[in-house]
C-alpha positions in Angstrom: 73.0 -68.9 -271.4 75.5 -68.4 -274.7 77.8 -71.7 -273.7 80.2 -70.4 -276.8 80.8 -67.1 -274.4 81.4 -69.5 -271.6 84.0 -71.7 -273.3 85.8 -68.7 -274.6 86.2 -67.4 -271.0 87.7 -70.6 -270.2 91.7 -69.4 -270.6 90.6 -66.8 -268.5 89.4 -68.5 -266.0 91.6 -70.5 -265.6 94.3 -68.3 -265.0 92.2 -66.4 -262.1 91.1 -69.9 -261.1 94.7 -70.8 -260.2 95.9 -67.4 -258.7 92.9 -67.7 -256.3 94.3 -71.4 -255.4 98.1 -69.7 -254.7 96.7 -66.6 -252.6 94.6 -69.8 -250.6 97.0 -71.7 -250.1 99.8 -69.0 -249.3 97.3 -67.2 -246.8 96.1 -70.7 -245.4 99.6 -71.9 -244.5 100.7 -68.6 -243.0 97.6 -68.5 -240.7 98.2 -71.8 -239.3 101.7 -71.2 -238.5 101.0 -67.8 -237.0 97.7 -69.5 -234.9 100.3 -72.2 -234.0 102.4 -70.0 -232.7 99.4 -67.7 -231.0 97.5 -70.9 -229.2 101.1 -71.9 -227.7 101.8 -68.8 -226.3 98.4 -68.5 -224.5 98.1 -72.2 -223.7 101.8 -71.9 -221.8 101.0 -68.3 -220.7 104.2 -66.5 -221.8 104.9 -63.4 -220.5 104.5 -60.4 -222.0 103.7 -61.8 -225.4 100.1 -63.1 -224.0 98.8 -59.6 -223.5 99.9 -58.9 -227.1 99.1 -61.5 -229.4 95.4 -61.6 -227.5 95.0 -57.9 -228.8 95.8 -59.1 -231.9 93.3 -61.7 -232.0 90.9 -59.3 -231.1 91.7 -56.8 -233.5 91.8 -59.1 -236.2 88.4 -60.8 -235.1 86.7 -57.8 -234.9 87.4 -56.1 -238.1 86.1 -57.3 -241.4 88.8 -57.8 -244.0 87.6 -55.3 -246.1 88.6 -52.5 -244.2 91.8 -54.3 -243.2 92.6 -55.0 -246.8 92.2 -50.8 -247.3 94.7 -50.2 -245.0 97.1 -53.0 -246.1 97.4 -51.5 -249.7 96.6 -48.1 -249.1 98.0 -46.9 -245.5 101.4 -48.6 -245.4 102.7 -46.7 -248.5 101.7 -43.8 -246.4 104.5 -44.6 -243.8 107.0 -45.9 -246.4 106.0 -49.6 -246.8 104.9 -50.2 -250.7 102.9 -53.4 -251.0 101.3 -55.8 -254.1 97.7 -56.3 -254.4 98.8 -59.8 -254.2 100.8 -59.3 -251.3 98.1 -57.5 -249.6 95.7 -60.0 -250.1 98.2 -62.7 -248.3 98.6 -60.8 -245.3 95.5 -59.3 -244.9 94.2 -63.5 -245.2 97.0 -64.4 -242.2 96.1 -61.5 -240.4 92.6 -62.7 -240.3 93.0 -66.1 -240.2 95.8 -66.7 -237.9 93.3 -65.2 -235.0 90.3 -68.3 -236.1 93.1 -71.0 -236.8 94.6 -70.3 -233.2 91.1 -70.5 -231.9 91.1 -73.4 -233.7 94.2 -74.9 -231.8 93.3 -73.9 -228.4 90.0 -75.6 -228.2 92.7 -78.6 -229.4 95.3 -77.8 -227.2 92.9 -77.5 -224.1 91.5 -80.7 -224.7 94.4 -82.5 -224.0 94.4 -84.3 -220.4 96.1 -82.0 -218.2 97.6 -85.2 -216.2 99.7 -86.1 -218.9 101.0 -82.7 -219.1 101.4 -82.7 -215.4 103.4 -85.8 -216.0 105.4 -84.8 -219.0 106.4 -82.0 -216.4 107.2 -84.6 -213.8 109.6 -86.1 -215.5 111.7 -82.7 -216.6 110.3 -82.2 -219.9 111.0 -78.8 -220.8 108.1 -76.9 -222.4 109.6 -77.2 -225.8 109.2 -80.7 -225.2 105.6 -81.0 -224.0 104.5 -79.0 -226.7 106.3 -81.2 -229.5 105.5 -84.7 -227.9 103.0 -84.4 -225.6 100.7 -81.3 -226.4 100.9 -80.8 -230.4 99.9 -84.3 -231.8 97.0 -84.6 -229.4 95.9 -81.2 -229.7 96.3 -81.1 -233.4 94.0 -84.1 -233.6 91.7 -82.6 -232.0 92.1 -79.2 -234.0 90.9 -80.7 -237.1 87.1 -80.3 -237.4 88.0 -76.5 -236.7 90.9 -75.6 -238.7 88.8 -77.3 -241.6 85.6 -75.0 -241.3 88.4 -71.9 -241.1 90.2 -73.6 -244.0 86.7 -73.2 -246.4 85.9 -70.0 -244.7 89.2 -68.1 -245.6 89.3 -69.8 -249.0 85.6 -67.7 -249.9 86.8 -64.6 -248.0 89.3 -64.5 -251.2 86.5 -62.9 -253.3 87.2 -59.8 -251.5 90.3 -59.2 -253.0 88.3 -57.7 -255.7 88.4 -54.6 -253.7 91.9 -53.4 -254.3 91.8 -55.4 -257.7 93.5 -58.8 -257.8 92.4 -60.8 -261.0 91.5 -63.4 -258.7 88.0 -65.5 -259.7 85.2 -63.4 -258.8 87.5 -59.8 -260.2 87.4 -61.8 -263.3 83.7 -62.7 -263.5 82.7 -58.9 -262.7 85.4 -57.8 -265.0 83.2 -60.0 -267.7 80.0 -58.5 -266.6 81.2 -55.0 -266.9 83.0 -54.9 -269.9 80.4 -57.4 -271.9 77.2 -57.5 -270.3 77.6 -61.3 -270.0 76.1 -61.4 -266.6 74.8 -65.2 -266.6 77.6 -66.6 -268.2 80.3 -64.9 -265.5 78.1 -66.0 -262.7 78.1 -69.7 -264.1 81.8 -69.5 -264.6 82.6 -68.1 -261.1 80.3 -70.6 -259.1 81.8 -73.4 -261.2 85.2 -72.2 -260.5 84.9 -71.8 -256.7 83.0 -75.6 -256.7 86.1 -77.2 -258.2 87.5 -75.8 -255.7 85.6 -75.7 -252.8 83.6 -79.3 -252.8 86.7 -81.9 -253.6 88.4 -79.9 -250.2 85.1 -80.2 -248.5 85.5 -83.6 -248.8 88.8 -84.6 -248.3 88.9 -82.3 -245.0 85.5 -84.3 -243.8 87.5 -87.5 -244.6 90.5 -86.1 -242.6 88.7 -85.7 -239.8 86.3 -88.7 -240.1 90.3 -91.0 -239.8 91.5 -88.3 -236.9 88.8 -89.2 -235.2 89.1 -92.8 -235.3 92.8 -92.6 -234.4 92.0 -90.3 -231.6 88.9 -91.9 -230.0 89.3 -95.2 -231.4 85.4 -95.7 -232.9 
């Protein structure tokens, strides 16, 4: 290991270090909202839209990311939508992950006492209104453990944005091995740049859910 190589990679690094962060968090946040918006439409059955959004989730589910990355970048130029690598890789993350994160939200969302939505019901609220004071803060409670394995799950899927070449972290460290050889040294830098990401979340998330379940369950 040639830690003057390693240090010199550093700048570089750095900058794939914090593209891979944006795409995360970009992807991340647009998968929750669109799982959000999937669990609530099959947890209050709307019509039409059910039928629809669960194809999606299958779709999505059932094809690895690579292959819908390919058809991201390459096939909608084909029919007159251009689209950046970078762009690509943010939908091709919420396409993905919105189907696990509103998995994710209806094991939450079914977990909350039917009763009190039978109540909530009782006494006119409309379903807008069970959903924002009734349904959501129980169900997101519950959601957390899930939505946090999905959270570290999508952030590693970003090392397949490689594939249609984002200079996110691991396109860096192969760019490194290719060009120079420095095969060790790109490995180190790569692991060391997904742990700084990877292990401070780990823990905060465990530490999120550790106080949800305290204010949920009350032990």
């Amino acid at each position: 290991m040639d830690w003057s190589i390693v240090q010199q990679g550093i700048p570089t690094y750095e900058k794939a270090f914090l593209l891979t962060l944006k795409l995360s968090f970009e992807g991340i946040l647009g998968a929750i909202i669109v799982g959000l918006i999937v669990s609530f439409v099959r947890y209050f059955k709307v019509p039409g839209l059910q039928r629809i959004l669960g194809a999606y989730v299958e779709l999505s589910r059932n094809t690895p990311l690579l292959i819908q990355l390919f058809f991201i970048y390459y096939a909608f130029p084909e029919i007159g939508f251009k689209i950046s690598a970078q762009a690509s890789g943010i939908v091709g993350l919420i396409f993905l992950g919105g189907s696990y994160m509103a998995a994710s939200f209806d094991g939450g969302l079914n977990g909350v006492p039917k009763i009190q939505v039978e109540s909530g019901r009782a006494i006119g609220l409309t379903d807008w209104q069970l959903a924002r004071y009734v349904v959501l803060p129980q169900g997101l409670s519950l959601s957390i453990p899930a939505i946090a394995a999905n959270v570290i799950f999508l952030i590693k899927e970003t090392s397949i944005f490689t594939v249609i070449a984002i200079p996110e972290l691991t396109n860096t460290a192969l760019d490194q091995i290719g060009m120079l050889y420095d095969t060790n040294e790109a490995l180190f830098s790569l692991v060391v740049g997904y742990a700084i990401i990877l292990i401070p979340l780990s823990i905060l998330l465990t530490w999120l859910e550790r106080r949800t379940r305290r204010g949920t369950f009350g032990n």
